[in-house]
N, C-alpha and C positions, 0 to 999 in steps of 0.2 A: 504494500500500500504506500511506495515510494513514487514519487515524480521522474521521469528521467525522459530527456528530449537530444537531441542531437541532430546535426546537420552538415551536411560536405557542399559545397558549390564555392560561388565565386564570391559573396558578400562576406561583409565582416562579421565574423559566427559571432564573437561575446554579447553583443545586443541583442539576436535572434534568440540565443541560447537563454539568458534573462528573463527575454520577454518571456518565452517558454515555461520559464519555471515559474513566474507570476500567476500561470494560468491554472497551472500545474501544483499550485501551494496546499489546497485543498487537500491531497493527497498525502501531506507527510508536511511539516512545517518547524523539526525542531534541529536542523543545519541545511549547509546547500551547498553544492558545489561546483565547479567548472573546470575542463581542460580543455585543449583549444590545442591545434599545430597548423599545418599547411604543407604541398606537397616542396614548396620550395623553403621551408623552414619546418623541417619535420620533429627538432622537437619538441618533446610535451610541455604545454607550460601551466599550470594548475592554481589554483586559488580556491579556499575552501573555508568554512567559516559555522561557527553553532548559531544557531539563530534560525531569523527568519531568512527571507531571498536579498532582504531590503539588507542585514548587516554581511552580505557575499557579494552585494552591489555594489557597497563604500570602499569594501579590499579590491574588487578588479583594478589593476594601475590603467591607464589614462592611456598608455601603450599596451596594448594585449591582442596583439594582431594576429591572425590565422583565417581561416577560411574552411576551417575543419573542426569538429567541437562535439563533447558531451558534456551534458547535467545531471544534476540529480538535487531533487529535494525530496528530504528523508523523515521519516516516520522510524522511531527508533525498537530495536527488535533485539540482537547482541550489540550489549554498551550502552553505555549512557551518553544522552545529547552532547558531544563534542567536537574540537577541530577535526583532531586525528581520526573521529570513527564514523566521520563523513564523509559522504564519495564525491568524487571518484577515489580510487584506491591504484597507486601506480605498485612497480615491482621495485625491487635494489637497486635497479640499473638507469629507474625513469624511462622506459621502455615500452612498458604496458598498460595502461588505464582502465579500468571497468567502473560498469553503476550498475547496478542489481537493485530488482526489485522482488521481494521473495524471501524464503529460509531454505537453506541449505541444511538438511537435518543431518548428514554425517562432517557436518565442519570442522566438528571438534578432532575425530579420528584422524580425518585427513589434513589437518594443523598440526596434531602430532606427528605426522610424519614429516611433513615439511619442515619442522621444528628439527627436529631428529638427522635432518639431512642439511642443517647449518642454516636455514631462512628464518629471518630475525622479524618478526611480525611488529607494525606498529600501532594497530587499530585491536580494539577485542570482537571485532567484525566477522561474520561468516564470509563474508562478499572477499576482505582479501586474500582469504584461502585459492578461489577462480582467478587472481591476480596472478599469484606466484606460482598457478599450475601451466596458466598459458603460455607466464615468460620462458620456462621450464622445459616446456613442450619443445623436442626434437623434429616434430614437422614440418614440411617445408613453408608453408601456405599458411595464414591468418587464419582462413576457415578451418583448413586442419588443426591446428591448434586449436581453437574454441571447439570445433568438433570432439576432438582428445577429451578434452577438458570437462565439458559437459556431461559424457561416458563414463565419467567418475565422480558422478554429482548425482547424489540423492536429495531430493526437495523439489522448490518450485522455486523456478525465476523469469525474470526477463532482462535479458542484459545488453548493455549494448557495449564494445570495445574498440579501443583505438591502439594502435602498434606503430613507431616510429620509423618500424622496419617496411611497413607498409599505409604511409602518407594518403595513398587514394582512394581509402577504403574504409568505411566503419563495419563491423560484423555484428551483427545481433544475433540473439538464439531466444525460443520462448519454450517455457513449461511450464503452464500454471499460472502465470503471471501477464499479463496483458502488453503485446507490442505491436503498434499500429505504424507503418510506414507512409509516408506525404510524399507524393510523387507531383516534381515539382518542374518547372521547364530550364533543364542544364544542372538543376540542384536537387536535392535529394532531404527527406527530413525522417526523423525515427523518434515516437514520442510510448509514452505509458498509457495517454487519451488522448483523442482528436482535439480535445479544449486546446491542448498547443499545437495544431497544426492547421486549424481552422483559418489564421490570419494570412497564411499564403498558400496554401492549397488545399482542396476539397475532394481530390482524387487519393483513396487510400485504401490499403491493400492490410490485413489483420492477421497477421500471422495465425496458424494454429499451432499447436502445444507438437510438441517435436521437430518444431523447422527453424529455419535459420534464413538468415538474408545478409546477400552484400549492396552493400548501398555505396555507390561510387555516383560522380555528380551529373553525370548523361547516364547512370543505365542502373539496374538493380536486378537481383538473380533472387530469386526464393529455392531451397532446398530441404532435404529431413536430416537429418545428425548423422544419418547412417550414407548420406552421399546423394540420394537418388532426386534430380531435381523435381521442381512442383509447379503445378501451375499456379500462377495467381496475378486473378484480373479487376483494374482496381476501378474501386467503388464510387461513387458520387457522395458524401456527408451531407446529411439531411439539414446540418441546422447552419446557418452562416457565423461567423464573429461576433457581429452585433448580442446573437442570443445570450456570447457570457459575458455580454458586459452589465455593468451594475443601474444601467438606465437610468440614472438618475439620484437611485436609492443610495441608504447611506450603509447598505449593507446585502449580501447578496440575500441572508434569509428573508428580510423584507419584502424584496422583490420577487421573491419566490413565494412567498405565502399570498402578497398580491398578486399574483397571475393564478391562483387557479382559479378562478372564474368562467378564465380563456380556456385555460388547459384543458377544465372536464368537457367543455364546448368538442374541444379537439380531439377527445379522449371516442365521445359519444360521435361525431361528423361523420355519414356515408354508414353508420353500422346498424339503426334501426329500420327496422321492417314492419311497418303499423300495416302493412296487408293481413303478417300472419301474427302480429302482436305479440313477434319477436325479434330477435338480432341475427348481424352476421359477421360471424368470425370463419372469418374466409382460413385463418393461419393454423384453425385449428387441426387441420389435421384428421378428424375425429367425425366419420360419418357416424348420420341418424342409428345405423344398426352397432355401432360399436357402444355408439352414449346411452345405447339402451342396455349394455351389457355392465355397465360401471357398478357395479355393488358397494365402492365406498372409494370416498375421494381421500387423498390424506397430501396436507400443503405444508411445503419446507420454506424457511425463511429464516433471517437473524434479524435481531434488532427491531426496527419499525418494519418490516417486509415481515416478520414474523405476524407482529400485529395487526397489521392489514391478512396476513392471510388466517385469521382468529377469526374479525370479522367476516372474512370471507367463507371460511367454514359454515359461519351462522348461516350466509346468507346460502349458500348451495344445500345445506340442510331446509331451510325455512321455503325455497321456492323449487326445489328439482326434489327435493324429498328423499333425496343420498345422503347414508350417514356418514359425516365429514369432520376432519377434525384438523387441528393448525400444532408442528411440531419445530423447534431447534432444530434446524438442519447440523448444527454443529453437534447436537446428541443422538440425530439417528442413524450415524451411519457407525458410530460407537458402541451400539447396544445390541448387534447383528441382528436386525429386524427380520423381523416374516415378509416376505417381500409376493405380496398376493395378485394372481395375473388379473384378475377380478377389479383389482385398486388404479385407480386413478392417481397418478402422482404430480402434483402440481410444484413447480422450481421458482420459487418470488427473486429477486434481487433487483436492487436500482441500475447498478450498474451492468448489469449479468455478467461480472466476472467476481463476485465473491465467493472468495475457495471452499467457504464450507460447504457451502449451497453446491458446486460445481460439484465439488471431490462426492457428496453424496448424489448430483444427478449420476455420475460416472459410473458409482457403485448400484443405483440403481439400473442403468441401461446395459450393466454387466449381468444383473440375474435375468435380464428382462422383462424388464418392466415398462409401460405406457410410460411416459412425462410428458409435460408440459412446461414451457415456462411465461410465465409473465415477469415480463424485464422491459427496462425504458430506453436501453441503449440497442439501436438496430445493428445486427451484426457480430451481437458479443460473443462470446463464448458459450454461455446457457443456451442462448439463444440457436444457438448452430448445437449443439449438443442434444440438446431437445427433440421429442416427432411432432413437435408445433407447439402453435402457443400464444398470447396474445400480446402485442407492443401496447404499452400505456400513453406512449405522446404525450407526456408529461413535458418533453423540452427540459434541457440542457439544464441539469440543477449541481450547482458549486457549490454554495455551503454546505461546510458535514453534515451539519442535520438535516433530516429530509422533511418534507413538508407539502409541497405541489405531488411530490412522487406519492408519498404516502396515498392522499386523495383519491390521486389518477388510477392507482391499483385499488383501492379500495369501488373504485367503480368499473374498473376492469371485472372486479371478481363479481360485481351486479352483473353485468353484462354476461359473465358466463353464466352465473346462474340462471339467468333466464332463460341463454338458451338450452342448457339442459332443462330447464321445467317445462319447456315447452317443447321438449323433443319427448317427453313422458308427461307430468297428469297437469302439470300449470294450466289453469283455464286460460279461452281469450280474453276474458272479463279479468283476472289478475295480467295476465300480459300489459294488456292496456293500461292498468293502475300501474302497473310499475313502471312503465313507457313513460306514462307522461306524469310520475316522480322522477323520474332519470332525467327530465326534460327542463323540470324546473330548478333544477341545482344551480348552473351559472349563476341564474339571478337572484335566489334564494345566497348563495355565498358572496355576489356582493352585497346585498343586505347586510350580512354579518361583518364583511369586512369598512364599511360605512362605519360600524360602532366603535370604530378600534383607540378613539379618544377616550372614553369609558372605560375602556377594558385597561387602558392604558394609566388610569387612573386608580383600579382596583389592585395593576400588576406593582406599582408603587407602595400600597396599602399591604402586601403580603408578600414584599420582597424581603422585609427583616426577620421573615420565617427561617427558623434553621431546619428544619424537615417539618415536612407537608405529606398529609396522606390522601391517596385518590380511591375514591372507589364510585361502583356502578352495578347493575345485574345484568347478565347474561349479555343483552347488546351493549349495554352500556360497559361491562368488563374492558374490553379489549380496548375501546376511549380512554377508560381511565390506568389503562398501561402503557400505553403510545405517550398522554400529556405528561404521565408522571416522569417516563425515559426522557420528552423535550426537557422537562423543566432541570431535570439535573445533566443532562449536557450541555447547556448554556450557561444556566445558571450558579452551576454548582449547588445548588440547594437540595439536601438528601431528600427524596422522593421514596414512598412506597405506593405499592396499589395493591388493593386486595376487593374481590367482590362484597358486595354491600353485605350480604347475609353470614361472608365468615367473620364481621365484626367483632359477633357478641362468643365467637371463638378464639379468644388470643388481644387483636389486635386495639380493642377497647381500652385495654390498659397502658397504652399510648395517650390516646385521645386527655388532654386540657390544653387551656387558654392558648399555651404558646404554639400549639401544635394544630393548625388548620388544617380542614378538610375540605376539599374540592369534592363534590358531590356530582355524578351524570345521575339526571333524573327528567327522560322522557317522556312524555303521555302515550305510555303502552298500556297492559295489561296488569305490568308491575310498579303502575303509580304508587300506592296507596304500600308496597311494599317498601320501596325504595324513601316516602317520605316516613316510614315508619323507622329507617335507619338514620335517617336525619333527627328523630325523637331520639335516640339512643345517643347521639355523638351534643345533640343539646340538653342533655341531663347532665351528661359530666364534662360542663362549661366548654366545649369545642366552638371554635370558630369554625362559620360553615358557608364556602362560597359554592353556590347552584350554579349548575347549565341546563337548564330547562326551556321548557315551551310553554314556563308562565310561573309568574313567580311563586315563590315556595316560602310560604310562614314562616317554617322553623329558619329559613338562612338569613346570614346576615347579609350577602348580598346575593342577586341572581341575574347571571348574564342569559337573556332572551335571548333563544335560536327557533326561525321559525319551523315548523311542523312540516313535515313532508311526509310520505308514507314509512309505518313504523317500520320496515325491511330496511329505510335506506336512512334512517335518521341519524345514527354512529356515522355517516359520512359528513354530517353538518356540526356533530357535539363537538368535535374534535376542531374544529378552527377558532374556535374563540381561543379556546387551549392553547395553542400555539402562537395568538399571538400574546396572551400572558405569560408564557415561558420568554419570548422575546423580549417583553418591557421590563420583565422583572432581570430582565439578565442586564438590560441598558441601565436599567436603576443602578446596579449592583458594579456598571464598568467594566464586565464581560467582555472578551475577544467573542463577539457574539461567530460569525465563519467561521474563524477554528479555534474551539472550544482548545484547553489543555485535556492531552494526552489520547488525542482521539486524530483517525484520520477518512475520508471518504469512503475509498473504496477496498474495502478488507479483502484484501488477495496473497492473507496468509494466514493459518489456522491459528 
């Protein structure tokens, strides 16, 4: 979950390279690096720095010429945030340069041996281990050498390198780890996400997991580790520049929590069908006689792509009448599951390259099993991994926390449910209620987001909270584990969430003055339940902030979300949420974009 960008052509790389890792900060934010050469000045000349991108920008000198260049900004993994254990990583000789993005899980074994053969390590890095095995390498060729090298690597990377011995050339390799190449006119670009390659080319080629590429500044070769070349024909990127820039706002969450309005607009564009009072998911893969064979869905996610696919569960139980359930992709591939040809396996991620999510689609399409995935990024890895699946069109989201994505899947997984309810018992009569709930969301969420001066005023009012507890019933649950994860990644403010009904099991004895409770409480079925859990938290003097659809006696304040159909209402609780997670974190002078010790796109276990 590191940044790394690079570039061979004729302009001055340490600007490109920069600007690169600016885009790229997202992804890892606590050092940075650069080396730079050229084929008429071949060699390496490095600069490197802890911090953010901004204190690797004051070190580059004023003179740092080349035309050939890698980066890297890093998310720390082996070692603590510092100069030395920041990439790139050269050899004894200043020779070789790597950046790695990944774990190398036998590092330690093959350090010892390099140790053992006189190589004096200066980082506590896995990544220089692939340093000192390239410069090492007896092969003739750049590629051969990383090729070697690779063959003696357990883990996951994406690396790109540069060699002194060979000036007209960068060589990349991917396993596991995300490396997308920018096919450029006479120049060549290699990044970790298209966010750094957007600004000058829009044509790009994604490696898969066992290949490699040579990137020289008129031509590029894709190949597998084991020699045999590959085809690969490159892509058009869907989103232009423009989309990661901050528009205006003073932060990229902001303007990601304002856009989804547009997003779910985009989400839902071209996929309903009020002929048959259903949808069309053309990606999925999954004719009428297979969806009638699904006997249980079961959805892998981490983090918020967990809790969108909870809700999602709800919602594929409540309308296709499959029994569905939302699990840690990072705990089921650990537990050796029963892997039932009967089960629907659904693969969530923002990005579709987080490894847990991946390494368990992997493992499931290894016993075979059906998957799907729903992911925001066309092209990714789940995504090609997968036997279909649904794109969310959520558009290009930088800040670590997620927010528009969250949304966009959270009505991805509506969308599917209906078509499965209506490929089995959903009537047309609920088709159509749900249709035109799906229909009033834009405008219903900007409703919600009009209020956000109030809300803004509340997030001031319970930012001196030092832990807050969420809770909700059944739909409302998985809202109140989604707000609880925003508030304590921005804010740093301890957060739990527990359903409303296990209060008076345990977690009551938490509950006074200092200690607020965020309440989901919709007008379902479990009104009258849910405000009877608000009696319990206002007996033993809790503070108690409502999300409801009309105010609530027992709280002491209540943000109004308007009412939509009860299936689809957890898709509206949840945004006032997030932007009290945001104001309370501005209150508080929060790196609101990158939170400490977190980074975007998790593409290491």
């Amino acid at each position: 979950m590191c940044g790394i960008v690079g570039y061979i052509g004729k302009r001055d790389v340490a600007p490109l390279l920069l600007e690169g890792l600016q885009r790229l900060e997202y992804r890892g934010y606590d050092s940075a690096g650069i080396v730079v050469s050229s084929p008429k000045s071949p060699a390496l000349k490095m600069v490197k720095a802890k911090g953010r991108v901004r204190e690797l920008e004051a070190r580059v000198p004023k003179r740092f010429a080349g035309t050939t260049g890698i980066a890297h900004t890093r998310w720390a993994t082996h070692g603590a945030p510092s100069d030395a254990n920041a990439h790139p990583h050269l050899d004894a000789e200043n020779q070789v340069a790597v950046v790695h993005n990944g774990i190398i899980d036998n590092a330690s074994e093959l350090r010892a041996k390099l140790t053992a053969d006189g190589v004096e390590f200066l980082s506590e890095t896995d990544t220089e281990v692939l340093t000192h095995l390239i410069a090492r390498s007896q092969a003739v060729t750049l590629e051969d050498k990383v090729r070697e090298t690779v063959r003696l690597v357990e883990g996951t990377y994406g690396i790109a390198v540069l060699h002194a011995e060979f000036p007209d050339r960068i060589v990349v390799a991917r396993n596991g780890s995300p490396v997308v190449l920018g096919i450029g006119e006479k120049e060549m670009f290699v990044a970790s996400d298209v966010a750094a390659l957007v600004s000058h080319t829009r044509q790009v080629v994604t490696l898969e997991d066992g290949e490699m590429a040579t990137l020289k500044a008129d031509d590029f070769r894709t190949f597998t580790t084991e020699g045999s070349t590959t085809s690969s024909t490159p892509t058009t990127v869907e989103w232009e520049a423009e989309s990661y820039d901050m528009g205006g706002h003073d932060t990229y969450m902001h303007k990601e929590i304002t856009e989804q309005a547009e997003a779910v607009d985009r989400v839902l564009r071209g996929r309903i069908d009020d002929r048959f009072s259903t949808v069309h998911l053309g990606g999925l893969n999954l004719d009428a006689r297979d969806a009638r064979g699904v006997r249980r869905v079961k959805i892998l996610g981490c983090g918020t792509s967990y809790h969108a696919g909870q809700i999602g569960a709800q919602l594929i139980e409540e309308l296709a009448r499959i029994p569905a359930d939302a699990e840690p992709a990072s705990e089921f591939r650990y537990r050796n599951p029963v892997v039932d040809p009967d089960t629907l396996y659904v693969a969530v991620s923002q990005s579709g390259e987080t490894y847990d999510v991946l390494a368990a689609v992997q493992e499931l399409k290894r016993k075979g099993a059906r998957v799907l995935g729903v992911v925001n990024v066309v092209g990714s890895a789940i995504a090609r991994e997968t036997d279909g699946g649904v794109y969310v069109h959520a558009g290009p989201e930088v800040c670590v926390v997620s927010t528009k994505c969250f949304t966009n899947t959270v009505v991805s997984f509506a969308l599917l449910a209906l078509h499965l309810g209506r490929i089995r018992d959903l009537s047309v009569a609920d088709g159509k209620r749900i249709i035109a709930g799906l229909r009033k969301l834009p405008a219903q969420i900007s409703e919600i987001l009009a209020g956000e001066a109030e809300i803004e005023k509340l997030a001031a009012a319970y930012a001196d909270a030092k832990s807050m507890m969420f809770i909700g019933r059944v739909r409302g649950y998985p809202v109140a584990r989604e707000a609880s994860l925003k508030l304590k990644e921005i804010s740093y403010i301890h957060a739990e969430a527990y359903p409303a009904s296990e209060l008076k099991h345990g977690p009551l004895a938490l509950i006074e003055p200092a200690m607020p409770t965020v309440a989901i409480v919709p007008d379902d079925d479990l009104l009258e339940k849910n405000r009877a859990a608000l009696e319990e938290v206002k007996a033993r003097d809790g503070r108690i902030l409502a999300v409801a659809h009309q105010e609530q006696p027992k709280a002491d304040h209540t943000i109004l979300v308007p009412k939509n159909e009860d299936e689809l209402d957890p898709i509206l609780l949840g945004i006032p949420l997030q932007l009290l997670a945001y104001h309370a974190a501005l209150a508080l002078g929060r790196d609101i974009d990158k939170p400490r010790n977190l980074a975007k796109s998790v593409t290491v276990e």
